[in-house]
C-alpha positions, 0 to 999 in steps of 0.5 A: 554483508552482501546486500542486493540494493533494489533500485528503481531509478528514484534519489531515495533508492540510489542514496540507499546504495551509496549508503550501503556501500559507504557502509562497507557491504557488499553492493549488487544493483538491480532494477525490476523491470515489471512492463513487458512494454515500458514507456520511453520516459515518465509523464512528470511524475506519474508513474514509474520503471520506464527505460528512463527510470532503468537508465537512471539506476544504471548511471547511479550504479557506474558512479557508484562503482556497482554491478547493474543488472536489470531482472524481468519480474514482468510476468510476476508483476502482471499476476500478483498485481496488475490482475489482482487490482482488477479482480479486486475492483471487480469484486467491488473492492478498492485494493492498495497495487503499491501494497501488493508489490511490496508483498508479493514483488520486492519482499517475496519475488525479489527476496526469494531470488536473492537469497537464493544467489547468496545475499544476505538482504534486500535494500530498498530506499524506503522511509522505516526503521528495523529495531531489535527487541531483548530476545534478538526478533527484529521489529518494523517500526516508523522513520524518524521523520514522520513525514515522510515515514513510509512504514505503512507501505511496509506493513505487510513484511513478515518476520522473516523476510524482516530478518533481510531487509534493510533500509539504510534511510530510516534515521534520515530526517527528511527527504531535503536531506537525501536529495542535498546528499545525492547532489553531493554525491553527483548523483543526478537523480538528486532533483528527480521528482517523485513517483506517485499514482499507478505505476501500471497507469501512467496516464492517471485515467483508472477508470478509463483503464479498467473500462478496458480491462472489465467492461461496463454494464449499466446498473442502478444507483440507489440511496441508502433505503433503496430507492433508485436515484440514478444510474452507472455504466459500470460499478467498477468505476466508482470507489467510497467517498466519490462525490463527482461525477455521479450525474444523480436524476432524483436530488437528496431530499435534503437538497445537500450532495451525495456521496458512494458509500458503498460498492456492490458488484454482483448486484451491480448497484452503487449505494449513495447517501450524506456525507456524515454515513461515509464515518465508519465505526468499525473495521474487520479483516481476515486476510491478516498478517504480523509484521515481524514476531507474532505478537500472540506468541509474545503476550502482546494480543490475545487469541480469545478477542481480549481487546488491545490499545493500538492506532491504525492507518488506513492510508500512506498519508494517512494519520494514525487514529487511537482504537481498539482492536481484537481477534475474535472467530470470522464469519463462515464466508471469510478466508480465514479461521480468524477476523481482526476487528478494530474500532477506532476511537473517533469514526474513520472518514471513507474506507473501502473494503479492499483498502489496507490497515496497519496497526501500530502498537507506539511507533512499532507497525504490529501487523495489517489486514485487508479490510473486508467489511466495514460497518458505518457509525452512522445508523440507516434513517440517522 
């Protein structure tokens, strides 16, 4: 098989080409370049494809004995994320950019090319599993190692581009592994620390970026009754269940703090109120997708709004909650024809439209949906 192994500069992506090689296939390695101005070397662990990073795959692929090339996705990068996360927080809206790039850069951008140059799949050094039903459609399903799973992340791939992925550290149980197995392999990523927030803000400071990038504009805070308690330069800089940095002039009548509960840019206002309104009750999306075979087609849900038993996880460290969740007619102001409705068992603690949920159906990831409204468990006045 000829595999194209995407290789971000990380242990876990330059163990998964080691393995694929091991394995016997056919191994090209390329590094996304996804800045147009990358940084020299990385902040410790904040951010990510710097030139450090792109020499760090380099010498993983010559040790390995690999084809390297680097491939400008820059221009890609900036449209189907970086300008997304802005007019979604914009919007009023708190998007995933790591979900986005997983949909748009590495299994969309990235995929559409290799196949066009005649591999066969894609290897990234993700935490998930592929498995193969009876029928021969193959299905997403969580790492062994839970802890690490990154099956979540995942959750947008489709059936097709399934059929190319590959993911050769799902069976791994634990990260100590992959970074014990690097050193023996000599490779010397094996003790890099891990990337994590904005890869596009490397410095941490989002709201100072989208300052930059939005603007500010003074508007109002209020409670949930209406009543101004406060006031912003810029509603884009908050985001649900913020507790700091509010700098309230009216106190809760109660004496007790205030948290965002909800986000209105075009009216440019900010909703305030107690801890218990951030439990939401229920969750909707139309922006929707089926990882793997469409489970309508199989019988597993219903197109009429009959309910299906699932679990849902609305963040990656997140920990999945029982719920139900149906398919029912969407609203004339949604994108699509269809709404996916899921109502956890026990309330979801702070979500945001713009966040992604995934469902699970066991350990298989059945699909996800953008989340476009949310509707508090806690009633106005409760």
């Amino acid at each position: 098989m000829r595999v194209l192994a995407a290789m971000s500069g990380g242990v876990d992506s330059a163990v998964a080409a080691a393995r694929a090689v091991e394995a016997g296939h056919d191994v090209v390695g390329v590094h996304l370049a996804l800045s147009r101005m990358p940084g020299t070397l990385r902040t410790g662990s904040r951010g990510c494809c710097t030139i450090e990073d792109s020499m760090d795959a380099q010498r993983a692929a010559n040790l390995l004995g690999i084809p390297y090339y680097v491939w400008d996705f820059s221009e890609r990068f900036k449209a189907d994320v970086v300008d997304d996360f802005i007019s979604e927080y914009a919007a009023g809206r708190t998007p995933n950019p790591c979900m986005r790039c997983n949909e748009r850069i590495k299994f969309a951008a990235l995929l559409e090319k290799a196949l066009a140059l005649g591999f066969d799949a894609v290897a990234t050094g993700h935490y998930a599993k592929i498995t193969t039903d009876a029928s021969g459609r193959r299905e997403l399903h969580r790492a062994s190692a839970e802890a690490k799973d990154q099956s979540y992340v995942l959750g947008v791939l489709t059936a097709e581009q399934l059929e190319h992925a590959y993911f050769p550290l799902g069976d791994t149980p634990s990260k100590e592994l992959v970074r014990q197995e690097a050193e023996r392999r000599g490779l010397q990523v094996a003790r890099k620390p891990d990337s994590y927030d904005i890869c596009f803000i490397s410095d941490g400071d989002t709201k100072g970026w989208l300052a930059e990038k939005v603007g500010t504009a003074a508007g109002d805070i209020v409670d949930r009754t209406g009543e101004v308690v406060g006031s912003h330069e810029g509603a884009h800089a908050y985001t649900v269940g913020q507790r700091k940095g509010l700098r309230l002039g009216t106190p809760a009548p109660d004496g007790r703090p205030r948290f965002v509960l909800e986000v209105r840019p075009k009216e440019n206002t900010v909703v305030v109120g107690p801890k218990e309104a951030l439990a939401i009750g229920e969750i909707a999306g139309s922006r929707f997708s089926w990882a793997g075979a469409d489970p309508i087609a199989s019988g597993l849900v219903a197109a009429d709004g009959e309910p299906f038993v699932c679990e849902v996880q609305i963040r990656a460290h997140a920990d999945p909650v029982p719920a139900v969740a149906r398919l029912v007619p969407a609203a004339p102001e949604a994108s699509g024809d269809r709404e996916l409705v899921i109502t956890p068992d026990t309330p979801l603690d702070g979500v945001a439209p713009g966040q992604t949920a995934v469902v699970y159906v066991g350990t298989r990831v059945l699909g996800q949906c953008t989340i476009d409204r949310t509707v508090s468990a806690v009633p106005v006045g409760a």
